[in-house]
C-alpha positions as CSV (number, residue, x, y, z in Angstrom):
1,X,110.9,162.8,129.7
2,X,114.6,162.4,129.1
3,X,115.1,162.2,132.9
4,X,113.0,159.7,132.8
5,X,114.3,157.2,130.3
6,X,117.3,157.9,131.3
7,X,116.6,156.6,135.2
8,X,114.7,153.8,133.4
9,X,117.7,153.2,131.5
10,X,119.7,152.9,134.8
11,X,117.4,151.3,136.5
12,X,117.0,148.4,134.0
13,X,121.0,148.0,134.2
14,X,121.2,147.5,137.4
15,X,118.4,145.1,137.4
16,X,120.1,142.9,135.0
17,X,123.8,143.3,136.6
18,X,121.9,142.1,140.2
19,X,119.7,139.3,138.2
20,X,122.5,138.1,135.5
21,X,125.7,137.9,137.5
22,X,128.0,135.3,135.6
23,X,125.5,135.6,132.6
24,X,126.6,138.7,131.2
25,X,128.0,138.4,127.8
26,X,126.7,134.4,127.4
27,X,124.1,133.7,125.0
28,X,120.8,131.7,125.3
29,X,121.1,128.4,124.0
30,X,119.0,127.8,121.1
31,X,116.4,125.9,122.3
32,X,115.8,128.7,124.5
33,X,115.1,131.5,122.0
34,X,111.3,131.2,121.3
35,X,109.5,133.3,118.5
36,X,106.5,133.9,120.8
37,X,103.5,135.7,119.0
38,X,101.9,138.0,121.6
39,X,98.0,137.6,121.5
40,X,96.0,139.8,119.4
41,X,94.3,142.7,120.9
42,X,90.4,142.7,120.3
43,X,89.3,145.7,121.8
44,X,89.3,149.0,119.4
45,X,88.3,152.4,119.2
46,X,88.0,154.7,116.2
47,X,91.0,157.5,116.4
48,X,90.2,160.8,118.2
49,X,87.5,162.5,116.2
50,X,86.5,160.2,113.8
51,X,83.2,159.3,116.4
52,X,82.4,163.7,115.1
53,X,82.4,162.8,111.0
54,X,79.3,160.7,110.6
55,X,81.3,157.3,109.5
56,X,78.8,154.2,108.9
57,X,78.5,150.8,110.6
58,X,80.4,149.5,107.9
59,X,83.2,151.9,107.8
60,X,83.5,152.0,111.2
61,X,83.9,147.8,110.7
62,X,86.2,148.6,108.2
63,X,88.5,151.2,110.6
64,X,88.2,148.3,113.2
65,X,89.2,145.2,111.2
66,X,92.8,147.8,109.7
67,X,93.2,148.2,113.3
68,X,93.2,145.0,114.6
69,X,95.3,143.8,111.3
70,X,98.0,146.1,112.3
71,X,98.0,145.8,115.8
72,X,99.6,142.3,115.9
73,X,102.4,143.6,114.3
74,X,102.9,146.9,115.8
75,X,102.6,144.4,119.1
76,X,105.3,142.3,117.2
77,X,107.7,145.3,116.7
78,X,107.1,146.8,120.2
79,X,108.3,143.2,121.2
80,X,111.6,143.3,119.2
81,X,112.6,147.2,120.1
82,X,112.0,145.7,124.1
83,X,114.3,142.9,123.7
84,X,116.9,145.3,121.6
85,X,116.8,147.9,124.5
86,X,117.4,145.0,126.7
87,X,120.5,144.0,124.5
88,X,121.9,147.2,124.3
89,X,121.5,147.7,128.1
90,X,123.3,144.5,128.7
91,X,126.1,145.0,126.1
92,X,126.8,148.6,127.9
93,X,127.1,147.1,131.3
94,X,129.5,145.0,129.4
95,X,132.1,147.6,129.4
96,X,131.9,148.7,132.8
97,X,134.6,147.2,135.3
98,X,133.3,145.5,138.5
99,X,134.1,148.1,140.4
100,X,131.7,150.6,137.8
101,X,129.4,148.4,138.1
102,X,128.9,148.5,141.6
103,X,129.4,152.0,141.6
104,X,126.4,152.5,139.0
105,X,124.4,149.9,141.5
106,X,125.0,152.0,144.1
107,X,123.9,155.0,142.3
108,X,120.9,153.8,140.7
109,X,119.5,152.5,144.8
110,X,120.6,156.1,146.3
111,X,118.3,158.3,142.9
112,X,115.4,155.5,143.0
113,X,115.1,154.5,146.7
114,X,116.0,150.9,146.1
């Protein structure tokens, strides 16, 4: 799993050195950064096991409304740990030199077949 992130990691660098070349290190203007509020998710299911332990219609309702209360936020959250991981990825391709950089580029192609 670590092998994994860590050629996502790689992966998502290089895509941002190829798509941001003479962006790195600017920010986006203000106008640009939008709060957007990802749509909230309608479709639930009780947690594993809870379909074995004889719940009611109007616990399950109950289950189902907590659910869908927390969801938009956990979506919110998921949203905000994306764009830091994004930041961090940038700022670390921040401190490579060119030639790094197209080093790590070169890399990344030859481990995931670009």
């Amino acid at each position: 799993m670590r092998r994994f992130t860590l050629m996502a990691s790689l992966f998502l660098g290089a895509c941002l050195l190829t798509s941001s070349t003479g962006l790195i290190g600017q920010e986006p203007k203000q106008a640009e950064k939008k709060e957007v509020k990802p749509a909230p998710k309608t479709r639930t299911q009780l947690p594993m096991f809870w379909g074995q332990i004889g719940l009611s219609d109007e616990q399950k309702k109950k289950v189902y409304a907590i659910q869908i209360k927390n969801m938009e936020e956990i979506d919110i959250l998921e949203e905000q740990i994306k764009a830091l991981k994004e930041k961090s990825a940038k700022e670390r391709l921040e401190v490579l030199t060119p030639d790094q950089k197209k080093k790590l580029e070169e890399i990344i192609k030859a481990k995931v077949g670009g």
